[in-house]
N, C-alpha and C positions, 0 to 999 in steps of 0.2 A: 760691700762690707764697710761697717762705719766706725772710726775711732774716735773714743770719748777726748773731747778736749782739755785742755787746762783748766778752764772755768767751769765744767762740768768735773772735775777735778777737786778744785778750790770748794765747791758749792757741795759737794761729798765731804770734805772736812769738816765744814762750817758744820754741817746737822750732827756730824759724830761729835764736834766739841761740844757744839753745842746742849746734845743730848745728855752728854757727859757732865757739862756743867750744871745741869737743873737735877741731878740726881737725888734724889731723898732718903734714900736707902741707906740707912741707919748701920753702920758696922763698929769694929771696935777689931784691937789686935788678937784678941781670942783665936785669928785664927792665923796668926805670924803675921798680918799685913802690919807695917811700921807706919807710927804716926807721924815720924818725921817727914819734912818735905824733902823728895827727892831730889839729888845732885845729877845733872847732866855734862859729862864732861869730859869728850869727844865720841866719835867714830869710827872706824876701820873697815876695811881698807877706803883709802880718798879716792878709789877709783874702780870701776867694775862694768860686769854685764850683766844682762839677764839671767836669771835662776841664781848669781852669786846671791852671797849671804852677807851682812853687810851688820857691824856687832858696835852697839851703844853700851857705852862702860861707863861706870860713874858710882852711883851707891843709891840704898836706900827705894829699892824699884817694886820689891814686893816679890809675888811669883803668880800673879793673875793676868793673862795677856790681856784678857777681857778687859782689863780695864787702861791698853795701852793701845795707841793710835799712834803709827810712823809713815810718815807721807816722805816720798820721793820726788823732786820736783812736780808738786801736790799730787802726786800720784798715790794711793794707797801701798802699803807692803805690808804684806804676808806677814804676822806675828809667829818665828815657830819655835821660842821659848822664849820664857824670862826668870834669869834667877833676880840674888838681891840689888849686883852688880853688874851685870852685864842683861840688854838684850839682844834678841837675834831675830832677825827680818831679812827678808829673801828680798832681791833686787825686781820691783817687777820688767812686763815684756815693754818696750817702748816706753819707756819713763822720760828721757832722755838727761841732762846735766842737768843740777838745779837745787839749792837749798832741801835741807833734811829739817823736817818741823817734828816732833815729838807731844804728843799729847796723853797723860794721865791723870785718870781720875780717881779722887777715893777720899774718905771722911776722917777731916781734922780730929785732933784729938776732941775737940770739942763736940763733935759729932756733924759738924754741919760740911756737907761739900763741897769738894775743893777741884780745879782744876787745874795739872802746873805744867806751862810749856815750855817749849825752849826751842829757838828757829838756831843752827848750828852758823857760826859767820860763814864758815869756809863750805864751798860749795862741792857736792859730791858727782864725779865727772864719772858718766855712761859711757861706756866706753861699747861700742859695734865694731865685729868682726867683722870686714868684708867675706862673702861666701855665695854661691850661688848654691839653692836648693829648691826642691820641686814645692811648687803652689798648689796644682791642680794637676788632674788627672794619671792615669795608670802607663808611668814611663816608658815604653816601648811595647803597649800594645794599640796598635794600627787598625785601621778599618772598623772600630767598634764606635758605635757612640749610646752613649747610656748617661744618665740625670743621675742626683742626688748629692754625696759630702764631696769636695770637693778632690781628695783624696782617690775616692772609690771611681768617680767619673770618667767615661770613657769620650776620648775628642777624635772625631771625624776631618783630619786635614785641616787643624786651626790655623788660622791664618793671620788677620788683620785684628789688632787685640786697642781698645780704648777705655777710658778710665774715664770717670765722671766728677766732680768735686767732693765726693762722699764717700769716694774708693771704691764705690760697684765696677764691673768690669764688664766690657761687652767681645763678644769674640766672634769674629765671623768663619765661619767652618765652610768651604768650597763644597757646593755641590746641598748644603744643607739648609743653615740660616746662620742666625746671630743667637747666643746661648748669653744669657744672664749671670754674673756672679758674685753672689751676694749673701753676705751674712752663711758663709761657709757653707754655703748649696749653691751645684748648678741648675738651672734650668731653661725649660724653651723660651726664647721672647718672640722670634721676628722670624718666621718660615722667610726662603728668598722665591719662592713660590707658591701661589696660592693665598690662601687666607684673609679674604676680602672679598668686596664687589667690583667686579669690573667697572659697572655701570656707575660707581662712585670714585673711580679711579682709585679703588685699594686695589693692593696684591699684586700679581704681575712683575713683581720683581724679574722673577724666571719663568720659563713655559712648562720645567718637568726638573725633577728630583737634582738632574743630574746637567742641568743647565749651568754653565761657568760666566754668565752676564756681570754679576756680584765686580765690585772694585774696589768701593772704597764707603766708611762714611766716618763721619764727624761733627761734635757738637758746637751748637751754636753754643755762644758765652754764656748762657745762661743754664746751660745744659734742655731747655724747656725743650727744644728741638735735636731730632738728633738725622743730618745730613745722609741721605744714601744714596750713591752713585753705582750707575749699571752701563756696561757696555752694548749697545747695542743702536740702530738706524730707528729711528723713530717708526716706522711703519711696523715694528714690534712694540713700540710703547715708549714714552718718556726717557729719556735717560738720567734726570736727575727727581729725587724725593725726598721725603723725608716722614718721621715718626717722633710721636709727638711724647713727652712726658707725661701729660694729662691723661694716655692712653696705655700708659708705661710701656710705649716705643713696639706697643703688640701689632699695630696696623700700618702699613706703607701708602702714605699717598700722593700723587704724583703732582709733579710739581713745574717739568719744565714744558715748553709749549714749539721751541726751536728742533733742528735737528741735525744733531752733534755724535753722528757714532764712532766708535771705538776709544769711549772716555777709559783714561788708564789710570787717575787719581782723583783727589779729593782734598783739599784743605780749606777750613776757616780762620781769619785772622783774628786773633784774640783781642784786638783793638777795637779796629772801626766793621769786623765781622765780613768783612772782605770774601765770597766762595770765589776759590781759585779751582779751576778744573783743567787736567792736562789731558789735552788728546794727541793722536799718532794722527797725521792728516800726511798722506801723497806720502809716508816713510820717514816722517820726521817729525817728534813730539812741539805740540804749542800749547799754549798758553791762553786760556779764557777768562773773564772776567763773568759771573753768573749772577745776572739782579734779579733776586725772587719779586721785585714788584712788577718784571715785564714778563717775567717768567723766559727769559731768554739770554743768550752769552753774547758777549763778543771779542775779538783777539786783544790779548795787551799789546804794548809796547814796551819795547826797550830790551828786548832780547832774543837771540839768535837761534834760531832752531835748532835742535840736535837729533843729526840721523838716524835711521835705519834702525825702526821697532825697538824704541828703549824702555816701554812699558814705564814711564817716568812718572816718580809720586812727590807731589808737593808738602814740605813739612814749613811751616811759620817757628820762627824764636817767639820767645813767651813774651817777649816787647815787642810783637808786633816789627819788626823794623827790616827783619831779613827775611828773605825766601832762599828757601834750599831745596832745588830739584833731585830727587835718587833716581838716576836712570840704568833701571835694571839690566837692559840688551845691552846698553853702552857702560856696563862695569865704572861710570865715574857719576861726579855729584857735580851740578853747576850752583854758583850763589849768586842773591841779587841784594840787591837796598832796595828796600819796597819803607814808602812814606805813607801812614796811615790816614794822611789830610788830603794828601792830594791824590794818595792810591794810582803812583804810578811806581813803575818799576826804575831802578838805575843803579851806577856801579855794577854793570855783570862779569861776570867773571864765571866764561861758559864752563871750565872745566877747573874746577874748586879743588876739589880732589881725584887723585886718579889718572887715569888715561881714556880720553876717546875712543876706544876699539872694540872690537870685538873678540881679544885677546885676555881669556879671564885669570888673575895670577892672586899672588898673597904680595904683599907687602905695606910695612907700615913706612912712615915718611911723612915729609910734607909736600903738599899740592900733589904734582907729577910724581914725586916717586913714589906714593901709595900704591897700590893696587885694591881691587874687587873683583867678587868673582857670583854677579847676580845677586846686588845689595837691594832688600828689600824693601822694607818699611823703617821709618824712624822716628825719632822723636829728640825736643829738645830740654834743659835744664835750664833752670834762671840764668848763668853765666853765658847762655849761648851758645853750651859747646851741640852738636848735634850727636847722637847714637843709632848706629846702625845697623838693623841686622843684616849680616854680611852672610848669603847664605849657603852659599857652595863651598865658603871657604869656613864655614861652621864657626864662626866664633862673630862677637858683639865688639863693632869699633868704635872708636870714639873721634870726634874730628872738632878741634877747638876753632872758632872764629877765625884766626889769622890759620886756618888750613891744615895745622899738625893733626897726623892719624897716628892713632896708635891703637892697641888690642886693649880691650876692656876687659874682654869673660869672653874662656875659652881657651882649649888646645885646637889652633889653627889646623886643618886637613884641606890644604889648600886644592880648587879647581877639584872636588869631587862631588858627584848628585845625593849620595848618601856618604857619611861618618863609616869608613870602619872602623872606628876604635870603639871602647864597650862604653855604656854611659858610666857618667860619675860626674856628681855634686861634689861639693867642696870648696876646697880655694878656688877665688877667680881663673887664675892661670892653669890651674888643673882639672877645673869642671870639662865635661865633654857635651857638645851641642850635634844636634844633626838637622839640618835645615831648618835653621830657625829664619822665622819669616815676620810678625809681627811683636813691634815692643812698645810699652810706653812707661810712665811713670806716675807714682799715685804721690798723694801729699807731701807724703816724709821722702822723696828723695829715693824711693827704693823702683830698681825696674820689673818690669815681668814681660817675658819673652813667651809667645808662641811659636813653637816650633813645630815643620810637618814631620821630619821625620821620627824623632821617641813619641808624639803627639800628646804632649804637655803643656803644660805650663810655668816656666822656671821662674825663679825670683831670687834678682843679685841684688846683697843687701849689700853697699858702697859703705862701709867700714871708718871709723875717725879715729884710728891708730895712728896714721901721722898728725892729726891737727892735734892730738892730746899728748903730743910728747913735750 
């Protein structure tokens, strides 16, 4: 899905003033418009969200909308009256803070066209609710999987969810493929079996319907390529691929030539594009290094293995600079300093947050006193902090650079396989999850979670109630 920019904003005024200002169309007050020039001369309220109303008072306005233009940090708004003295304009969705410009046109007494504007000094502040609410699919119906609005669509075991720079969404559904989302439809992209030539090394992801190989994927920085990692010993096939943009990511083809099975993760560095791939080797996750010009891995350095089936997924900071392992068997997260020039790892600190064990519990804290209970996929924000779906204990954490976890979104049901509690949207702290498992985050700061068990897709919109007080 794709959101119009500012300048694509800006360049929507320009034609409307502009239009507005070549007008010829000859009128006269015959019909109550006033030949005086209009007074602009403030606004209400200085502060709002979407759908408010948002009221220009002054004199002298006429009562033809048609012939008025109000941009919200150049964003257009909704004209939905105008008397002499006041108009009234709806807030739009995503506008965000930002200068109120006013444009109206209409013919001097003279008769020739006029155009009079007025940019407001004081700037009008959008104010977001933080909330969590459904994106996609039909909240707690399971096992179906059906295409179409976004809304209507049925998700098979969503899982691993990524964002592209344009806000499209990919999801990968266990046992299925990768499901596209875009411009509010779902649809098929990427079978995880079948759909190719063998003999060209397409397809082959899986051997049948119901193959669980599927791990992980991720784009290069350009989004041109899009990374897909599969579990399995070479003598089944590859373990690492990719799909191309050019091909819009419909064909798998393989790509590595070494043999590495039981890969349990996938990341790319936003820098120097770094593939990092975590495998379980002898019961204790490691660390690859994958150069697609040999088509082969080899071990990093500078970090200590962590025991006993942790199923561990690599997430990069958006500088490049950190590594953050989730080790889902071992309920804790390790961190590294990973240097983009010299693409080595240091500064680790095996157990970041959490506890080493096998002991799954709830608790927020910093470092050691957190707890997880089978954290799944994450992602990070400009600042560093990491977000994680935490997923037996049903609720989304948050975990800042120096180690503090706290609960993001979510009533915590800690150490249980499914939520009993019923669902519910809402406030952060009152929404209900139930295994959620993949999350990322698109442009604006906002996250979307897939979870397996309601089999949706939520979306926590992170609210500026405190930064606008």
């Amino acid at each position: 899905m794709k959101f119009h920019t500012k300048y694509l904003h800006s360049a929507l005024l320009c034609g409307i003033l502009l239009a507005a200002g070549c007008s010829d169309d000859p009128s006269d007050s015959s019909d109550g418009t006033p030949f005086q020039a209009p007074v602009f001369e403030a606004f209400s309220p200085e502060r709002g969200k979407a759908g408010d109303v948002i009221t220009i008072s002054g004199a002298y306005f006429g009562s033809d909308p048609s012939a008025i233009t109000v941009l919200i940090n150049s964003t257009p708004a909704a004209i939905l009256s105008v008397t002499d003295s006041a108009i009234a304009a709806l807030v739009p969705e995503e506008c965000g803070s930002g200068a109120i410009r006013i444009g109206l046109r209409r013919n001097s007494e003279t008769g020739n066209p006029t155009l009079y504007e007025k940019t407001f000094e004081a700037l009008f502040i959008y104010t977001v609710e933080s909330s969590v609410s459904t994106f996609a699919g039909r909240s707690g119906v399971t096992g179906q999987h059906y295409f179409g609005p976004l809304l209507t669509s049925c998700f098979y075991a969503p899982s691993l969810l990524i964002a592209d720079k344009e806000d499209n969404f990919y999801l990968a559904e266990w046992a299925r493929g990768v499901r596209l989302l875009s411009n509010g439809e779902t649809s098929w992209m990427l079978p995880m079996y079948g759909g190719g030539s063998p003999d060209q090394n397409q397809g082959n992801i899986a051997t049948d319907p119901y193959n669980y190989n599927f791990r992980g994927m991720a784009f290069s920085n350009d989004c041109s390529r899009l990374w897909i990692l599969v579990n399995r010993p070479q003598s089944d096939g590859p373990y690492l691929g990719y799909a191309l943009k050019n091909d819009g990511y419909k064909i798998w083809y393989a790509d590595s030539s070494d043999d590495q099975p039981n890969c349990e993760g996938l990341a790319v560095n936003p820098v120097d594009e770094q593939i990092v791939v975590c495998r379980n080797e002898n019961g204790s996750t490691r660390i690859f290094y994958y150069d697609p010009k040999s088509h082969t891995s080899s071990e990093a350095a500078g970090y200590t293995p962590i025991g006993a089936e942790c199923q561990s997924r690599p997430v990069f900071s958006k500088d490049g600079k950190r590594l953050y392992i989730i080790h889902k068997g071992r309920h804790c997260i390790s961190a590294y300093d990973y240097d983009p020039t010299t693409h080595q790892l240091t500064g680790e600190i095996p157990v970041f947050a959490g506890v080493n064990s096998e002991e799954r519990a709830y608790a927020d804290g910093t470092g050691s006193e957190a707890r997880f209970a089978f954290p799944e996929f994450g992602c990070c924000d400009e600042q560093g902090n990491l977000y994680v779906a935490d997923s037996w204990n049903h609720c989304i954490r948050k975990i800042t650079p120096e180690g503090v976890v706290t609960t993001l979104a979510g009533i915590p049901a800690p150490n249980t396989q499914d939520n009993p509690a019923t669902f519910a949207n809402g406030k952060l702290s009152e929404a209900v999850f139930s295994r959620p498992n993949g999350i990322c985050m698109d442009s604006k700061g906002n996250f979307y979670v897939a979870e397996e068990g309601f089999a949706d897709i939520r979306k926590i919109t992170i609210g500026n109630e405190l930064e606008n007080e």
